[in-house]
CHARMM internal coordinates of N, CA and C (Angstrom, degrees):
IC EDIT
DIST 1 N 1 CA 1.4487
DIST 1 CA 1 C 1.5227
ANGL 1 N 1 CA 1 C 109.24
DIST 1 C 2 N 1.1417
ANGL 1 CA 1 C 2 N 105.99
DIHE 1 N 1 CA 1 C 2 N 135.23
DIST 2 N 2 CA 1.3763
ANGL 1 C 2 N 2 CA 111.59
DIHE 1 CA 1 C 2 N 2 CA -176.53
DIST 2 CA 2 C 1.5641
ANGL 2 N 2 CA 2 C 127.86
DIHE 1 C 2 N 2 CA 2 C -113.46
DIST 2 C 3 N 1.3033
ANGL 2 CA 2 C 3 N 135.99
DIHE 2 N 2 CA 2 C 3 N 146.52
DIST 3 N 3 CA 1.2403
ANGL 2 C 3 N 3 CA 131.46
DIHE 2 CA 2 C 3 N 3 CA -175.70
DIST 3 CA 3 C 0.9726
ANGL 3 N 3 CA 3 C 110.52
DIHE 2 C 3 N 3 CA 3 C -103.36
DIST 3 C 4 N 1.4535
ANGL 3 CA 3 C 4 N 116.21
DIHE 3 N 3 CA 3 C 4 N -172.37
DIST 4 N 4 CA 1.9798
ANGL 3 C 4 N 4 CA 121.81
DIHE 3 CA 3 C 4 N 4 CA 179.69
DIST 4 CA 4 C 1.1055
ANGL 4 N 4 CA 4 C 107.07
DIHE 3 C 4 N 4 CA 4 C -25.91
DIST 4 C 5 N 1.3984
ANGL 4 CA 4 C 5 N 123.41
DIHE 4 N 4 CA 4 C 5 N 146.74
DIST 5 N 5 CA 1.8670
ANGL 4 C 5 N 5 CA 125.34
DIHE 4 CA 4 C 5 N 5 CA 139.25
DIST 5 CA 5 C 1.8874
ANGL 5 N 5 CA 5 C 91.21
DIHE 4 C 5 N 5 CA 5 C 78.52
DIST 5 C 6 N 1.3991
ANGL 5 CA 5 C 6 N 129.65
DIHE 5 N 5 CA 5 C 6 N 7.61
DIST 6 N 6 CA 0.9644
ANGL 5 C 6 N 6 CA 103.41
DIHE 5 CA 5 C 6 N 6 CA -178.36
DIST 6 CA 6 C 1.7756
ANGL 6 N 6 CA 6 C 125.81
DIHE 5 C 6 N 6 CA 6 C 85.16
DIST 6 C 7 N 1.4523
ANGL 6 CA 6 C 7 N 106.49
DIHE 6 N 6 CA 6 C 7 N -1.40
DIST 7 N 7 CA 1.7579
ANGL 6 C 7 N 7 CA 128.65
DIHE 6 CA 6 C 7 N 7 CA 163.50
DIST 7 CA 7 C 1.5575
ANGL 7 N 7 CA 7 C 111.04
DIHE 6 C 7 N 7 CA 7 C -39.47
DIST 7 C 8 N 0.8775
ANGL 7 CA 7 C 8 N 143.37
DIHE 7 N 7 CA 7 C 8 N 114.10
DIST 8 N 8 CA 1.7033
ANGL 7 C 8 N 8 CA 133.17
DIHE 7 CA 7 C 8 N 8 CA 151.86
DIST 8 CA 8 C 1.6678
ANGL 8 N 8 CA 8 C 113.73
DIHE 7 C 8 N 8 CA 8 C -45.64
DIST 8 C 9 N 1.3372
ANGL 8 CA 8 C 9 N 109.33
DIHE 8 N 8 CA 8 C 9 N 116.02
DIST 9 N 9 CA 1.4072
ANGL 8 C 9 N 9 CA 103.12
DIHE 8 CA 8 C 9 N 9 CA 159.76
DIST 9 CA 9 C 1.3778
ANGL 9 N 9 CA 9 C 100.47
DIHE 8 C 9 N 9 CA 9 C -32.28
DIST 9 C 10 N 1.6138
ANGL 9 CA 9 C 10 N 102.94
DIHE 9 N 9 CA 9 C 10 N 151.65
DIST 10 N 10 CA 1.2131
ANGL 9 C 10 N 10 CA 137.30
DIHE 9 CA 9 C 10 N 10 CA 166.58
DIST 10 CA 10 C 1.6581
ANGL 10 N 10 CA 10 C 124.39
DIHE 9 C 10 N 10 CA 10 C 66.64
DIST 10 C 11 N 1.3377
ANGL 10 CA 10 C 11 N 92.24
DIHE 10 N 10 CA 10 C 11 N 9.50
DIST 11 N 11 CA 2.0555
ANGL 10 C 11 N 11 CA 105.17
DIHE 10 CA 10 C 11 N 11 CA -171.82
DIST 11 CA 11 C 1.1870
ANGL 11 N 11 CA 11 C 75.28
DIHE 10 C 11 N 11 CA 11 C -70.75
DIST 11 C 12 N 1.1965
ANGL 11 CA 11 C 12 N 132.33
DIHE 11 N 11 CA 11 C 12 N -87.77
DIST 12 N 12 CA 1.6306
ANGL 11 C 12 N 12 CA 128.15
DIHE 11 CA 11 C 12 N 12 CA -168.08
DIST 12 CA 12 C 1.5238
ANGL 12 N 12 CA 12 C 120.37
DIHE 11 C 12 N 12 CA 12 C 11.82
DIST 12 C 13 N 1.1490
ANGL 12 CA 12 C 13 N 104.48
DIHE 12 N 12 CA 12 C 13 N -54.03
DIST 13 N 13 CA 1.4310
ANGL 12 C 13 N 13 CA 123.42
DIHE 12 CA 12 C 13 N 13 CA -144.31
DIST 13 CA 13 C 1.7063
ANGL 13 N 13 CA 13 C 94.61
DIHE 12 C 13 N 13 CA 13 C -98.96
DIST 13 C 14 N 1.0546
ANGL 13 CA 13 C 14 N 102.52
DIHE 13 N 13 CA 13 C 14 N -46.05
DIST 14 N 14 CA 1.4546
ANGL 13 C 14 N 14 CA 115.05
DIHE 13 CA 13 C 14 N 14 CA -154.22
DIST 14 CA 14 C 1.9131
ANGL 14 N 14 CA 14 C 90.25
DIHE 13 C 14 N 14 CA 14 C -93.71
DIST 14 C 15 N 1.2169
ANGL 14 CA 14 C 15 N 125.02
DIHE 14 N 14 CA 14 C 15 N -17.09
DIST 15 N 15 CA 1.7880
ANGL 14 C 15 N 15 CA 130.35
DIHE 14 CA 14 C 15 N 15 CA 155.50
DIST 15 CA 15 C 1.2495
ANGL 15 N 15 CA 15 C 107.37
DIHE 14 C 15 N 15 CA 15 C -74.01
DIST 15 C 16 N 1.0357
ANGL 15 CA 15 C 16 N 147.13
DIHE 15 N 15 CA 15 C 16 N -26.81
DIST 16 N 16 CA 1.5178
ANGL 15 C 16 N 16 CA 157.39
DIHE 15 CA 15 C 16 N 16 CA -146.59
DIST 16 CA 16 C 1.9682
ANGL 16 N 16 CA 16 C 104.84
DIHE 15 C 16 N 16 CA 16 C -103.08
DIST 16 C 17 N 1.8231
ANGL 16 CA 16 C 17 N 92.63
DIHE 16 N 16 CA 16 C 17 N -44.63
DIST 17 N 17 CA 1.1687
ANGL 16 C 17 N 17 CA 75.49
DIHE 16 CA 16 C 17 N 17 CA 179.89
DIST 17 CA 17 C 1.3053
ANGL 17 N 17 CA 17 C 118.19
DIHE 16 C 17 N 17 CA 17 C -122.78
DIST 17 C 18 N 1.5337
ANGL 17 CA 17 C 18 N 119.79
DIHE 17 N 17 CA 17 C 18 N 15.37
DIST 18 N 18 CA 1.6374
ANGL 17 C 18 N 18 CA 138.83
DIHE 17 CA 17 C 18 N 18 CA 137.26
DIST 18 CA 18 C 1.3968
ANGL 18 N 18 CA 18 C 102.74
DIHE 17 C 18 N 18 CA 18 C -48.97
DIST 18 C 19 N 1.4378
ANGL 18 CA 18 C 19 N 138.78
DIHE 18 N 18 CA 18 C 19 N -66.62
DIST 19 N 19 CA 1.5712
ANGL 18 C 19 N 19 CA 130.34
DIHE 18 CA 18 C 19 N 19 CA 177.08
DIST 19 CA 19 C 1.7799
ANGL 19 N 19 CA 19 C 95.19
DIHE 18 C 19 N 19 CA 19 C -56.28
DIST 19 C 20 N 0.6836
ANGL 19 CA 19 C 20 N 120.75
DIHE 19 N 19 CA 19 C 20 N -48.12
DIST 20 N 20 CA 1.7339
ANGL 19 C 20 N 20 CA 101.35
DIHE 19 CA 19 C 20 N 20 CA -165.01
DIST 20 CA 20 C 1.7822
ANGL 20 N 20 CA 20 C 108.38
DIHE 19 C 20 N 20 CA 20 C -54.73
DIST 20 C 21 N 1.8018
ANGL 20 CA 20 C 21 N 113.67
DIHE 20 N 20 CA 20 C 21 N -39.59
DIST 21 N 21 CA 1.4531
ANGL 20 C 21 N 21 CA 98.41
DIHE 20 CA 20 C 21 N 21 CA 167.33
DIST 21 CA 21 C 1.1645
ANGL 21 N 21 CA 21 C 143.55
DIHE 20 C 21 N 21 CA 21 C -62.60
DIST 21 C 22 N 1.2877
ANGL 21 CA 21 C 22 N 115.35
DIHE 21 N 21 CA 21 C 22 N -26.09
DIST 22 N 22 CA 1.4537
ANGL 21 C 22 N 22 CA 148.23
DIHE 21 CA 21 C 22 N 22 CA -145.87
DIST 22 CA 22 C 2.1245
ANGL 22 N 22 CA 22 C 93.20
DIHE 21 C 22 N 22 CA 22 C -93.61
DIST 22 C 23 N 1.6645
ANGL 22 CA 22 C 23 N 95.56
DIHE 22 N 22 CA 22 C 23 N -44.53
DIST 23 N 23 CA 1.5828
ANGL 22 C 23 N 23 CA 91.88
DIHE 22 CA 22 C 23 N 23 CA 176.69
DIST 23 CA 23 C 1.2114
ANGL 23 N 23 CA 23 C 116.67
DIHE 22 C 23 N 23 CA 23 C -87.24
DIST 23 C 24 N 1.5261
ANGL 23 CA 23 C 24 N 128.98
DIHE 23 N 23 CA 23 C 24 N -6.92
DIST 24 N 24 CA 1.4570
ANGL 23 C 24 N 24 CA 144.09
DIHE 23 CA 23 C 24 N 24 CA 153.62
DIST 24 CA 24 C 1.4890
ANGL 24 N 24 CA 24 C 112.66
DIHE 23 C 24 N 24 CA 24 C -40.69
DIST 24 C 25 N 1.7216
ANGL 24 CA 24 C 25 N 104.00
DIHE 24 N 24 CA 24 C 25 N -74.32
DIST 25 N 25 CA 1.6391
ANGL 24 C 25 N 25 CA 115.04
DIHE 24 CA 24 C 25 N 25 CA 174.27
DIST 25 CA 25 C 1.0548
ANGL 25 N 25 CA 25 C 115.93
DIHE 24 C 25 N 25 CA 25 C -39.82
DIST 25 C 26 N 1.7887
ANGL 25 CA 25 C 26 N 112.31
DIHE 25 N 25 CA 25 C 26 N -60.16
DIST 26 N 26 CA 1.4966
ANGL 25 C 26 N 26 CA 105.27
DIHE 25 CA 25 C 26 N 26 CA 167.70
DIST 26 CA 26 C 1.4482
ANGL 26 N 26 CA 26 C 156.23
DIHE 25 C 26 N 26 CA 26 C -38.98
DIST 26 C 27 N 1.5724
ANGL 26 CA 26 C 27 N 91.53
DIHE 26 N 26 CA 26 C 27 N -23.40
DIST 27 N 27 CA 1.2499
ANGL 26 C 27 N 27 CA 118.45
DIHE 26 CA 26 C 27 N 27 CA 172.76
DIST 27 CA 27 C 1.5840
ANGL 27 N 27 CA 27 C 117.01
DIHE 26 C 27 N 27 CA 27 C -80.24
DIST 27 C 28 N 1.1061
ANGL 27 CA 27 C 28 N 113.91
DIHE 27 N 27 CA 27 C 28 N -55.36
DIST 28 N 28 CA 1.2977
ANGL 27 C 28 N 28 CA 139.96
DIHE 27 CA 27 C 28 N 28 CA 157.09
DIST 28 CA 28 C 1.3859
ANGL 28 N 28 CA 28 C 113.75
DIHE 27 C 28 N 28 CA 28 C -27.87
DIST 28 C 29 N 1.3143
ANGL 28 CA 28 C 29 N 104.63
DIHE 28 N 28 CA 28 C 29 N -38.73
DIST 29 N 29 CA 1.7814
ANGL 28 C 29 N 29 CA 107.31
DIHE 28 CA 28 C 29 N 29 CA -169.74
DIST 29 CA 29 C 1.6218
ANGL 29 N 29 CA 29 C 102.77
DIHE 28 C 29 N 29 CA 29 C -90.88
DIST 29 C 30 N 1.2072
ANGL 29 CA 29 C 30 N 119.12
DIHE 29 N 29 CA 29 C 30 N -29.41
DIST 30 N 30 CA 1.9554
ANGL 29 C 30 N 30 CA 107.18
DIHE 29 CA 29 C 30 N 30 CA 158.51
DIST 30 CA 30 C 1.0600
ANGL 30 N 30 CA 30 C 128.08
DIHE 29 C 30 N 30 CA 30 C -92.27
DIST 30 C 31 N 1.9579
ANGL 30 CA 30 C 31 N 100.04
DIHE 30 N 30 CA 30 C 31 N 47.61
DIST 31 N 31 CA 1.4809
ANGL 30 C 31 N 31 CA 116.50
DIHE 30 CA 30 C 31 N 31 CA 136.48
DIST 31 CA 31 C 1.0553
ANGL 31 N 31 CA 31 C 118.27
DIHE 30 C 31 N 31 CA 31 C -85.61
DIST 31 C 32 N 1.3427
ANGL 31 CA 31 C 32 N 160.90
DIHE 31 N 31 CA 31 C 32 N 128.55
DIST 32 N 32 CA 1.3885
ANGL 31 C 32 N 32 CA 154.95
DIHE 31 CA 31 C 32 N 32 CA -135.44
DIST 32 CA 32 C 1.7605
ANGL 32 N 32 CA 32 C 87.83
DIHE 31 C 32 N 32 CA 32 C -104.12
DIST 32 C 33 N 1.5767
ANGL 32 CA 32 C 33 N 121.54
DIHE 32 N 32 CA 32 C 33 N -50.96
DIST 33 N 33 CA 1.4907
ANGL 32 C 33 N 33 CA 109.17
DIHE 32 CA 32 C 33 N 33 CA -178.86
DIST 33 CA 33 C 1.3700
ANGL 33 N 33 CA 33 C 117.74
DIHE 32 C 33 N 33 CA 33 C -61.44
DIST 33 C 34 N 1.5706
ANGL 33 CA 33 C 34 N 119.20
DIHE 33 N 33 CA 33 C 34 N -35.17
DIST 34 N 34 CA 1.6103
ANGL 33 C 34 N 34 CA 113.82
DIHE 33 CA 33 C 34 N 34 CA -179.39
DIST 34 CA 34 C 1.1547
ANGL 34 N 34 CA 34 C 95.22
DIHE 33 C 34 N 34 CA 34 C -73.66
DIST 34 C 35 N 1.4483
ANGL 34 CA 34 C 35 N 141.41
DIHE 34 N 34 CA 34 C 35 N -61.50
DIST 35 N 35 CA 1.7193
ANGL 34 C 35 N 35 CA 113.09
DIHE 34 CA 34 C 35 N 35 CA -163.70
DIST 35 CA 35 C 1.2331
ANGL 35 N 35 CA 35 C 122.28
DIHE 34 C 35 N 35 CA 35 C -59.87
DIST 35 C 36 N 1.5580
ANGL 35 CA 35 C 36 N 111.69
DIHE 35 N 35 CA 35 C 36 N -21.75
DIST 36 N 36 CA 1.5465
ANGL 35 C 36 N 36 CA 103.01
DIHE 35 CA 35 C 36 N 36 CA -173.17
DIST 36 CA 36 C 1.3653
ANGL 36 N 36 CA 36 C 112.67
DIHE 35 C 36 N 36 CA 36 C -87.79
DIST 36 C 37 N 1.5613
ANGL 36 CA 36 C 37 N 126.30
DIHE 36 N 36 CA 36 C 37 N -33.59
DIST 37 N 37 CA 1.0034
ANGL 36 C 37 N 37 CA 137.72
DIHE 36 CA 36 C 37 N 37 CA 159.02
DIST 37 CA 37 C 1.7670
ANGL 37 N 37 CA 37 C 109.63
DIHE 36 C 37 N 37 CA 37 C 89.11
DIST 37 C 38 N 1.4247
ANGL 37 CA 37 C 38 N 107.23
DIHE 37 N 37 CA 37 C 38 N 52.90
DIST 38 N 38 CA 1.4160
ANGL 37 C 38 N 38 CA 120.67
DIHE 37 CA 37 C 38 N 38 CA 178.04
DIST 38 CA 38 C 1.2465
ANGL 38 N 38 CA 38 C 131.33
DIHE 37 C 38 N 38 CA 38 C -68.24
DIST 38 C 39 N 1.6348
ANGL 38 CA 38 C 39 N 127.30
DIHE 38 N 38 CA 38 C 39 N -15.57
DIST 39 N 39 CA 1.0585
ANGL 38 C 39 N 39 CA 141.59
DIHE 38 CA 38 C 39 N 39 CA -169.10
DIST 39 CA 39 C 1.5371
ANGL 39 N 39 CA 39 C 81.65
DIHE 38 C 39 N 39 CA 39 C -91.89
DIST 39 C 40 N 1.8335
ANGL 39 CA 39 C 40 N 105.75
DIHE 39 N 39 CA 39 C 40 N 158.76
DIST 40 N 40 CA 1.0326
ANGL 39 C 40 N 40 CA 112.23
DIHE 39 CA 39 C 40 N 40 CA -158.64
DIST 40 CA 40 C 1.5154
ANGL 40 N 40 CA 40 C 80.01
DIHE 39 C 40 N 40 CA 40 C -124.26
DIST 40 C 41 N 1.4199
ANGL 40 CA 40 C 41 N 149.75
DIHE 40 N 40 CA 40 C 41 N -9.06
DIST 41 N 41 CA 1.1175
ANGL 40 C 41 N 41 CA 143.94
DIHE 40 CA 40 C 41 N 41 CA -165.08
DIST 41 CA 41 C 1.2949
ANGL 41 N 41 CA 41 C 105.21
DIHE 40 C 41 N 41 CA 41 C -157.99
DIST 41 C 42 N 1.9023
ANGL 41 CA 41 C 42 N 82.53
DIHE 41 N 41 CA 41 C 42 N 125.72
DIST 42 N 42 CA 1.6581
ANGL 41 C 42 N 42 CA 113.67
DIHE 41 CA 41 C 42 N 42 CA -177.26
DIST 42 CA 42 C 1.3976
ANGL 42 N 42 CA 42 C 114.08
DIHE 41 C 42 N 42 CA 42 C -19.96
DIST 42 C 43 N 1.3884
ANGL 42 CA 42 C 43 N 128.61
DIHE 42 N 42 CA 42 C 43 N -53.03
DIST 43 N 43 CA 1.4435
ANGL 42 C 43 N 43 CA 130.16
DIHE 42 CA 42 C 43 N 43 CA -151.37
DIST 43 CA 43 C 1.1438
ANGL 43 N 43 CA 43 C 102.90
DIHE 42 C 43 N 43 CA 43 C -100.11
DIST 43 C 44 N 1.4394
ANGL 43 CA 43 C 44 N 125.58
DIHE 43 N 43 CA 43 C 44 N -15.24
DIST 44 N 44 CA 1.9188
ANGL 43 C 44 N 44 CA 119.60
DIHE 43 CA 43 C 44 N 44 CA 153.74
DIST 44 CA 44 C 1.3605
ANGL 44 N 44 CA 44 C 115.06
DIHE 43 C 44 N 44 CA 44 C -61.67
DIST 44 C 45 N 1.5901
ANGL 44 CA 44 C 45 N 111.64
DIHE 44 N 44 CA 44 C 45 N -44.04
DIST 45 N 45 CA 1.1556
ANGL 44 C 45 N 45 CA 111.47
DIHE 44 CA 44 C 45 N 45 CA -176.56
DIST 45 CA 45 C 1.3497
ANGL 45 N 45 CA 45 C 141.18
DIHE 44 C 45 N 45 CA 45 C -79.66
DIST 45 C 46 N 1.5580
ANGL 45 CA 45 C 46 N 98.20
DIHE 45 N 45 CA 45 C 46 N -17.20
DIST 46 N 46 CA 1.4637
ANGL 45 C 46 N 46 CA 112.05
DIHE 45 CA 45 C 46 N 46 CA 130.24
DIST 46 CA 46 C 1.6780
ANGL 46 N 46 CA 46 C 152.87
DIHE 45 C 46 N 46 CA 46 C -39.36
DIST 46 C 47 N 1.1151
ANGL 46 CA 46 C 47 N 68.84
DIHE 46 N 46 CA 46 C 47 N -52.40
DIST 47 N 47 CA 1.8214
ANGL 46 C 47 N 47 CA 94.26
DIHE 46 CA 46 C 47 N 47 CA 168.85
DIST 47 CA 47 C 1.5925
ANGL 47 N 47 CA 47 C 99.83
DIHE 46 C 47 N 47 CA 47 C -75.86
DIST 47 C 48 N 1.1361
ANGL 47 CA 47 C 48 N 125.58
DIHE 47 N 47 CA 47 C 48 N -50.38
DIST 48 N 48 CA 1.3571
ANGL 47 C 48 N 48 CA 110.87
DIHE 47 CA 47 C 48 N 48 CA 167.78
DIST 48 CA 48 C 1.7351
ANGL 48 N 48 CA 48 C 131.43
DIHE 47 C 48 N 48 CA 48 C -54.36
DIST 48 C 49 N 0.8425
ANGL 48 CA 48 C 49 N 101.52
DIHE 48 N 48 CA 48 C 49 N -29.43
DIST 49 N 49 CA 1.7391
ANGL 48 C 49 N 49 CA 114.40
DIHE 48 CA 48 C 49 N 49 CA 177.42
DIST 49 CA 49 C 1.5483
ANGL 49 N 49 CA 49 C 104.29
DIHE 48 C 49 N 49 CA 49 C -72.11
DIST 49 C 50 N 1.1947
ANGL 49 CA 49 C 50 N 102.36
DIHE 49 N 49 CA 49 C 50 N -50.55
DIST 50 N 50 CA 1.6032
ANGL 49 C 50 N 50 CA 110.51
DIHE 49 CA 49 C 50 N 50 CA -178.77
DIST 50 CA 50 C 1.5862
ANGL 50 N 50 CA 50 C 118.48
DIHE 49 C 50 N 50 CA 50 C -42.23
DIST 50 C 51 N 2.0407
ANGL 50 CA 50 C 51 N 91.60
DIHE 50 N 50 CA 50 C 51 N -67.76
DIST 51 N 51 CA 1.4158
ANGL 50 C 51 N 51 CA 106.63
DIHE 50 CA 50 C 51 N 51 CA 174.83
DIST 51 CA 51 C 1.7427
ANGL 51 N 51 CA 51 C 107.41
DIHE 50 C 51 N 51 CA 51 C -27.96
DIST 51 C 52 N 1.5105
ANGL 51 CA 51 C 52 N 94.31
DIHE 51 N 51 CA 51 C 52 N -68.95
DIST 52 N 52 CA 1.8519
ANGL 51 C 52 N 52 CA 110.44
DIHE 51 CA 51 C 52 N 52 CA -178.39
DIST 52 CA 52 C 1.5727
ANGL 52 N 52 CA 52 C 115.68
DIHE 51 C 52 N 52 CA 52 C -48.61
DIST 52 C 53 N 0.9740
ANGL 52 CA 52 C 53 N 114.37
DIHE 52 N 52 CA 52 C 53 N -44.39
DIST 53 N 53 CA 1.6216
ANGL 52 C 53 N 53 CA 119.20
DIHE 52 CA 52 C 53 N 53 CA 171.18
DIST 53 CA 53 C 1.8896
ANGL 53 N 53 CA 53 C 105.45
DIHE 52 C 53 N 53 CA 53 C -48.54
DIST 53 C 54 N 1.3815
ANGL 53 CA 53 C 54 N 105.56
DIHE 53 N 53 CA 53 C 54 N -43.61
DIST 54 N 54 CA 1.1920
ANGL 53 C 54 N 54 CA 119.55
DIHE 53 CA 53 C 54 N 54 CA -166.70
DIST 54 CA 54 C 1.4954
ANGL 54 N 54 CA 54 C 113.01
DIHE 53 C 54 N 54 CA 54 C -60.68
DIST 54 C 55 N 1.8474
ANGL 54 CA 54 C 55 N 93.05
DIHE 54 N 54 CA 54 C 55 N -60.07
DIST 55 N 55 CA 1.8362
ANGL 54 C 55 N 55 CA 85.05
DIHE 54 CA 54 C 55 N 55 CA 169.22
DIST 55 CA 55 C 1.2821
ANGL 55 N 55 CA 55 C 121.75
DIHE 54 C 55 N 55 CA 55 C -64.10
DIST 55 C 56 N 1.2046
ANGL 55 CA 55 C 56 N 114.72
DIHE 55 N 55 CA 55 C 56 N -48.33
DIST 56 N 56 CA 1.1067
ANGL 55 C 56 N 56 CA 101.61
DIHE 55 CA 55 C 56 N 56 CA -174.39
DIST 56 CA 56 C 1.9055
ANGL 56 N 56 CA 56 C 130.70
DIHE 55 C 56 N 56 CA 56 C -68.15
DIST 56 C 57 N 1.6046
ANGL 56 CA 56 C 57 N 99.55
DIHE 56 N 56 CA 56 C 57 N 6.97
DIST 57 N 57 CA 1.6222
ANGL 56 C 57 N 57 CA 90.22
DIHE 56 CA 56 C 57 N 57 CA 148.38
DIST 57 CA 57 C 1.2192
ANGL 57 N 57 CA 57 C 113.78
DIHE 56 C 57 N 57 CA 57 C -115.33
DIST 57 C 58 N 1.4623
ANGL 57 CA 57 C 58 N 137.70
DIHE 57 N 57 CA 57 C 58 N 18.40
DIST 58 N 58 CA 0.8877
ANGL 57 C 58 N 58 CA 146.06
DIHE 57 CA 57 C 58 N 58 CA 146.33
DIST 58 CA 58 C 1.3863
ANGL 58 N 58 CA 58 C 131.74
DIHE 57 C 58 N 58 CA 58 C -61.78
DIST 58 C 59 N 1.5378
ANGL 58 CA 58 C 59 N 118.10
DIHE 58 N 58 CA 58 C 59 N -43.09
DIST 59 N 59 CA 1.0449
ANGL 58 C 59 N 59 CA 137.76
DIHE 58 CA 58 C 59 N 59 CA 159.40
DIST 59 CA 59 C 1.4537
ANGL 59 N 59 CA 59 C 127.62
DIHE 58 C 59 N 59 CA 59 C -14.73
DIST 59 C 60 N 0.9808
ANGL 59 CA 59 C 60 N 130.87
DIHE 59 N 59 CA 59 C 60 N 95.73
DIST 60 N 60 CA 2.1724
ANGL 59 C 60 N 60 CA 113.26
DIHE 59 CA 59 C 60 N 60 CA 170.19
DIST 60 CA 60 C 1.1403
ANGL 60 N 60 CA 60 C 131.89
DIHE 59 C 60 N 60 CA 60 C -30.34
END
COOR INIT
IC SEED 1 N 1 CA 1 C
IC BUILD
């Protein structure tokens, strides 16, 4: 089923929350350790993303 202009149900939804990851990463990436990517092992660098995930919903 299709909407206006020929839209697929549900792009809406499913664009809405493709931009919501995309400005996540971005965010993510002015962590200076996640973009540069200094840890030499997966599960530090994990833990690093996390930490960063963390402030930044912590954040105000």
């Amino acid at each position: 089923m299709a909407t206006r202009a020929g839209t697929p149900a549900g792009f809406e939804t499913i664009y809405k929350r493709r931009s919501e990851v995309e400005r996540t990463i971005d965010r993510l990436k002015n962590f200076r350790a996640v973009a540069t990517r200094y840890d030499e092992r997966a599960y530090v660098f994990h833990g690093t993303v996390t930490v960063a995930a963390i402030r930044l919903r912590l954040r105000p």
